[in-house]
C-alpha atoms as one frame of an Amber mdcrd trajectory, in Angstrom:
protein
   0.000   0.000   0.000   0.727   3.365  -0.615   0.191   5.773   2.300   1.588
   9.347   3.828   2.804   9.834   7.597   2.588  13.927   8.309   4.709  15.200
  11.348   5.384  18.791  12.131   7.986  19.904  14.937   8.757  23.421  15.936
  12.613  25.008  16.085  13.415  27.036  19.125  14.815  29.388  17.107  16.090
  30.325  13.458  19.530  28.887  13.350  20.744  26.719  10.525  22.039  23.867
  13.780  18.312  24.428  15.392  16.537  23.631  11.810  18.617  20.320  10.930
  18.395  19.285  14.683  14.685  19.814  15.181  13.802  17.878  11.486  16.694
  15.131  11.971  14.542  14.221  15.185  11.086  14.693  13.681  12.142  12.587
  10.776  13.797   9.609  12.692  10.786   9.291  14.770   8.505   9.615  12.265
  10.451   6.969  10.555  10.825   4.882  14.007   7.367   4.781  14.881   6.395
   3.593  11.412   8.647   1.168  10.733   9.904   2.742   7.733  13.213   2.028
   6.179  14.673   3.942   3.055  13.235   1.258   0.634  10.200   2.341   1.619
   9.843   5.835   1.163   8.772   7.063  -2.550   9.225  10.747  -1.673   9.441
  13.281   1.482   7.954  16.997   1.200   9.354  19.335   3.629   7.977  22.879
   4.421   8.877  25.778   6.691   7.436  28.636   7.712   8.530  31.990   6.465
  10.488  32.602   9.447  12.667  30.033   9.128  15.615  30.389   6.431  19.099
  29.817   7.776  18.764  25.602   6.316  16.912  23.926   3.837  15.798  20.815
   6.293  15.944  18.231   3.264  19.692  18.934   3.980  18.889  16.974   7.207
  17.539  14.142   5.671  20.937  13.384   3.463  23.050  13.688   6.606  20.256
  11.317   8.403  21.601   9.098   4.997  18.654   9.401   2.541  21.036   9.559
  -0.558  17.788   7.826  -2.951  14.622   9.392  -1.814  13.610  11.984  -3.366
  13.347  15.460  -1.190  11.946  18.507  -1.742  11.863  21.607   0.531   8.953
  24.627   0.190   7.777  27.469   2.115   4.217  27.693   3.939   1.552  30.002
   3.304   2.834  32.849   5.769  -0.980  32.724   7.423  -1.806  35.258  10.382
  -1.342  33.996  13.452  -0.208  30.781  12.144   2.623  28.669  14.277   5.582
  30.359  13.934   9.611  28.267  13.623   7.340  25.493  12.338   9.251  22.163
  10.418   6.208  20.361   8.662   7.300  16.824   7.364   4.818  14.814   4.987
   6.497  11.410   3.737   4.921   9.157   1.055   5.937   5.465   1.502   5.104
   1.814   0.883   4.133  -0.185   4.017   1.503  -2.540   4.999  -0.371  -0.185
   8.111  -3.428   0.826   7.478  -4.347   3.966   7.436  -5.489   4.047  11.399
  -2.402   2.659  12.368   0.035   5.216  10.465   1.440   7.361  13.234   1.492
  10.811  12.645   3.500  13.299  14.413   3.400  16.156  15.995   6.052  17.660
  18.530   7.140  20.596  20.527   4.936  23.219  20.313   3.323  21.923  16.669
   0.857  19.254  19.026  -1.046  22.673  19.070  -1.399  21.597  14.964  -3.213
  18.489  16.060  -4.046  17.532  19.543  -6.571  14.418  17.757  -3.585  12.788
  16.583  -0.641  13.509  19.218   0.157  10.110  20.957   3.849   9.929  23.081
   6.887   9.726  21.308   8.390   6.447  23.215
């Protein structure tokens, strides 16, 4: 099956070290709690909000060694009053969970984003 896992984490500040750290651990736990391995993945979106430009966080995902998925990195809509220093990850993959038992996650101050679906990292 074909299926996406969203996550969203937010930086504590707009630093190039802060951006790669914050999506480096939103990534491997998304990828943890899924069960995911490189084979699986198809693609991974990334998006930041407008206040954060110091790193492009797909740069995080080749230094987490994702050298064959392919990445790409985009801005969000700069909304009023939306989360600010927020790291939105959405990956598309190949596994066999259904679609209630894809984790999605949300950390830091982005479980605001979705309270429904924040469960304990572990």
């Amino acid at each position: 099956m074909v299926r996406a896992v969203r996550g969203a984490i937010t930086a504590a500040k707009n630093n190039e070290q802060e951006i790669i750290d914050a999506t480096k651990y939103l990534l491997s736990e998304m990828i943890k709690q899924n069960n995911l391995t490189e084979d699986d993945l198809i693609s991974i979106i990334f998006t930041v909000t407008p206040d954060l430009d110091q790193a492009f966080p797909a740069r995080a995902a080749r230094e987490c060694g994702f050298t064959q998925t392919p990445l790409m990195c985009s801005v969000e809509i700069p909304v009023p009053g939306s989360l600010p220093l927020c790291i939105r990850i959405l990956i598309h993959c190949h596994t066999s969970l259904s679609k209630a038992e894809i984790r999605h996650l949300y950390l830091r101050d982005a479980v605001k984003l979705r309270p429904d679906l924040v469960k304990d990292v572990e």
